[in-house]
C-alpha positions in Angstrom: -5.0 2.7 17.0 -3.9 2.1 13.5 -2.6 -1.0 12.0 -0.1 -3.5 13.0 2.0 -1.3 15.4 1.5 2.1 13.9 -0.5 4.5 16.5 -2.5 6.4 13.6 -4.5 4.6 11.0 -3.7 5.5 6.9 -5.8 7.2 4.8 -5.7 6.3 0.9 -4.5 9.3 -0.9 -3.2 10.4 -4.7 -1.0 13.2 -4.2 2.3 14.5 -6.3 5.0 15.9 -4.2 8.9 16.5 -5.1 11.2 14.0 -2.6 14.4 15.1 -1.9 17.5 13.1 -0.4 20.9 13.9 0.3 22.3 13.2 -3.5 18.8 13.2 -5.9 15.5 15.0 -6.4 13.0 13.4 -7.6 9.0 13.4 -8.4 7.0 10.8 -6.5 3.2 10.2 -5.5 1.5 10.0 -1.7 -0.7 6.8 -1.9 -1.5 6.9 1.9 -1.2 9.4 4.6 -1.2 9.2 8.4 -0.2 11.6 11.2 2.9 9.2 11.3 4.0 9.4 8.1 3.5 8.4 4.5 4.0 6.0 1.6 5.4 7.1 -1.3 5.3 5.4 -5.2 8.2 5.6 -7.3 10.7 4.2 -9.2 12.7 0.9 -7.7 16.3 2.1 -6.2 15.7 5.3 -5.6 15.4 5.0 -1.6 17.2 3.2 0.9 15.9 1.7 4.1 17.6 4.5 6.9 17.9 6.7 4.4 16.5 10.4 5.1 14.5 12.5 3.4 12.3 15.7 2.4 9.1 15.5 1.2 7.5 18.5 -0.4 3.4 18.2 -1.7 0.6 21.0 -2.0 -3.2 20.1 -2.2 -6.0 21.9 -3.6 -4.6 25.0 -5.3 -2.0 25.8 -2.8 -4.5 25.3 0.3 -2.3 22.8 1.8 1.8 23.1 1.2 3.4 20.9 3.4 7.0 19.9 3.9 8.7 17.7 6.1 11.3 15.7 7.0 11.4 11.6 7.3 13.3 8.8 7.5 12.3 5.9 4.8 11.1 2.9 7.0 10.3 0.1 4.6 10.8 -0.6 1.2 7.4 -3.0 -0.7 7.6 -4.1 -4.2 9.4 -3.4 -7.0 10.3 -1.6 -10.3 7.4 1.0 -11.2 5.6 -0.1 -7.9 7.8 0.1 -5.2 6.2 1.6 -2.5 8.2 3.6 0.2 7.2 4.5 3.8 8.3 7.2 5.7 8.2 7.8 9.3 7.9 11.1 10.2 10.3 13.5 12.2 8.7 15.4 14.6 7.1 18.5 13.4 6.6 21.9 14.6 3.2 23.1 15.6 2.7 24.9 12.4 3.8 21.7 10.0 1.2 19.6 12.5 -1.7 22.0 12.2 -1.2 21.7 8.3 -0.8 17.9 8.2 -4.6 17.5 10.3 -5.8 20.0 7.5 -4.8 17.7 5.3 -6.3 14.9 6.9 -9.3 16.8 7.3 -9.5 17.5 3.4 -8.9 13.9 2.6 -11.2 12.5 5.1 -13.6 14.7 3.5 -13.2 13.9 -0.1 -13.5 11.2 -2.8 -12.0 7.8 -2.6 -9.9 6.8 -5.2 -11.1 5.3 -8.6 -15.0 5.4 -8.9 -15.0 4.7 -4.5 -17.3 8.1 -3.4 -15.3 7.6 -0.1 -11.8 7.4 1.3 -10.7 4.5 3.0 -8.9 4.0 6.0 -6.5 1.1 6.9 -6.3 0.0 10.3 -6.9 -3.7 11.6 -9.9 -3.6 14.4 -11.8 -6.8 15.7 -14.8 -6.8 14.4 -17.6 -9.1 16.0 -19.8 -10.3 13.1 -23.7 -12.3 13.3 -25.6 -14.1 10.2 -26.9 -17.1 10.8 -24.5 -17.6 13.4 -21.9 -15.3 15.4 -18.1 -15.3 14.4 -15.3 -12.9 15.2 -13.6 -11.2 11.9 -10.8 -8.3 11.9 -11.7 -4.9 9.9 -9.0 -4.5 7.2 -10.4 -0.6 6.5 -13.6 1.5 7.1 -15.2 4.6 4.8 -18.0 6.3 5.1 -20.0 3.8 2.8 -18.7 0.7 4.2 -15.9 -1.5 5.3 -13.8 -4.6 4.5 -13.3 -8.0 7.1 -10.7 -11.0 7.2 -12.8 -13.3 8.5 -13.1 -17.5 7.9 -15.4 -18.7 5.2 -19.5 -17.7 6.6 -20.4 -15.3 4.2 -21.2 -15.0 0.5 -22.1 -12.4 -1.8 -25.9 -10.8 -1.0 -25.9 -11.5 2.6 -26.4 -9.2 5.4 -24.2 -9.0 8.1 -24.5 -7.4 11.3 -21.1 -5.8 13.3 -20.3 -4.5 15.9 -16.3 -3.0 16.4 -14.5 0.4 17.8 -11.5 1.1 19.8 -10.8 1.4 23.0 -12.2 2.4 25.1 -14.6 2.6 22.9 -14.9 -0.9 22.2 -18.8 -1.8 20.3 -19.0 2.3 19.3 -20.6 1.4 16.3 -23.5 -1.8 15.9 -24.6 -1.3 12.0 -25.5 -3.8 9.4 -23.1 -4.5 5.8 -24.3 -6.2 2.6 -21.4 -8.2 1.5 -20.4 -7.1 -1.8 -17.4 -9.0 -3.3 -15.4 -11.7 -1.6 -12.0 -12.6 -2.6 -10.2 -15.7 -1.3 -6.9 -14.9 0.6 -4.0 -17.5 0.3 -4.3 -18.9 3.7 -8.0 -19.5 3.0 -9.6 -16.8 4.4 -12.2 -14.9 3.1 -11.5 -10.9 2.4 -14.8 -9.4 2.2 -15.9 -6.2 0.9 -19.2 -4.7 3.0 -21.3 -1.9 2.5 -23.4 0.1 4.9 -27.1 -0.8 4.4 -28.6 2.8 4.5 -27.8 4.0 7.7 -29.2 6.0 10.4 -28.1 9.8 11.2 -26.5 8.3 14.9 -25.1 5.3 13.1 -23.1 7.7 10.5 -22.4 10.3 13.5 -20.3 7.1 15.1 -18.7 6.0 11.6 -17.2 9.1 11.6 -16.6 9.3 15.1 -14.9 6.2 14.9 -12.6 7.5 11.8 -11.7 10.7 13.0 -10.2 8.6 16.3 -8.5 6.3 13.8 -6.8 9.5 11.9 -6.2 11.3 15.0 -8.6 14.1 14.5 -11.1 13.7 17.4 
């Protein structure tokens, strides 16, 4: 369900934990979470790919206080922004029951910066219809709206109508985006940022339907 070959879509997240390895403790922050694993930002050398480790975070107070154990996965970037992903081990019920409550909390929650909703990364095709019909691939979905690669047949202002889900769930959700932004990608695609013209109390039942399959909570 998630992107590329991951099975559980990412949810954007700014969290401090404490990451321990088997030479070095060190302070770090969660900038995406799945019921995979996580990314971590920190410092460049401090991981190695293969390399296993503890992660150790609490949420809200001391409502959520998870640990766990990972293995790092991939290595992005560099110096102050080298980002680190690690795959999970597999966790006992009681470590799994506290990892979907923190899903649930960030699910529920703010997105980051001034964004009132989280996103959530996973690549979905996305059927799209303007003017004409043309077939786009969702990038990640909130609450408020989503983003598309798509080809160059939309502009800022215009309304687009979509239609995307998983399977077997395939056209769960039909609902209409006013592009907002649009940045050009390198290979001359469009990356367009859409959001939810007001929607209807099914249409926002199914958005959340839809993310809740994504993150592994339905």
């Amino acid at each position: 369900m998630g992107e590329d070959r991951r099975r559980w879509a990412r949810i954007e997240a700014s969290l401090e934990c404490t990451v321990a390895s088997a030479d070095q403790t060190f302070d770090a922050q969660v900038v995406n979470v799945s019921r995979g694993g996580v990314a971590l930002l920190a410092g460049a050398g401090r991981l190695k790919a293969g390399e296993s480790v503890s992660v150790m975070l609490e949420r809200a107070e001391g409502s959520i206080a998870l640990a766990f154990s990972g293995t790092v996965v991939r290595i992005v970037g560099e110096g102050a922004e080298t980002i680190y992903g690690v795959h999970f081990e597999a966790l006992p019920p009681d470590s799994e029951e506290q990892l979907l409550g923190l899903l649930r909390l960030l699910a529920d929650g703010r997105g980051s910066g001034r964004r009132e909703h989280p996103r959530v990364s996973a690549l979905i095709n996305v059927r799209c219809q303007t003017r004409e019909r043309f077939d786009a691939k969702l990038r990640d979905l909130s609450r408020g709206g989503f983003s598309i690669r798509c080809p160059g047949l939309i502009a800022p202002g215009a309304l687009v109508s979509v239609e995307f889900g998983v399977a077997p769930h395939d056209a769960l959700i039909s609902i209409e985006g006013r592009v907002m932004h649009v940045e050009v990608l390198p290979d001359g695609k469009h990356l367009a940022g859409l959001s939810f013209t007001p929607p209807t109390p099914e249409q926002r039942a199914k958005v959340q339907q839809l993310l809740d399959l994504l993150l592994g909570l339905a």
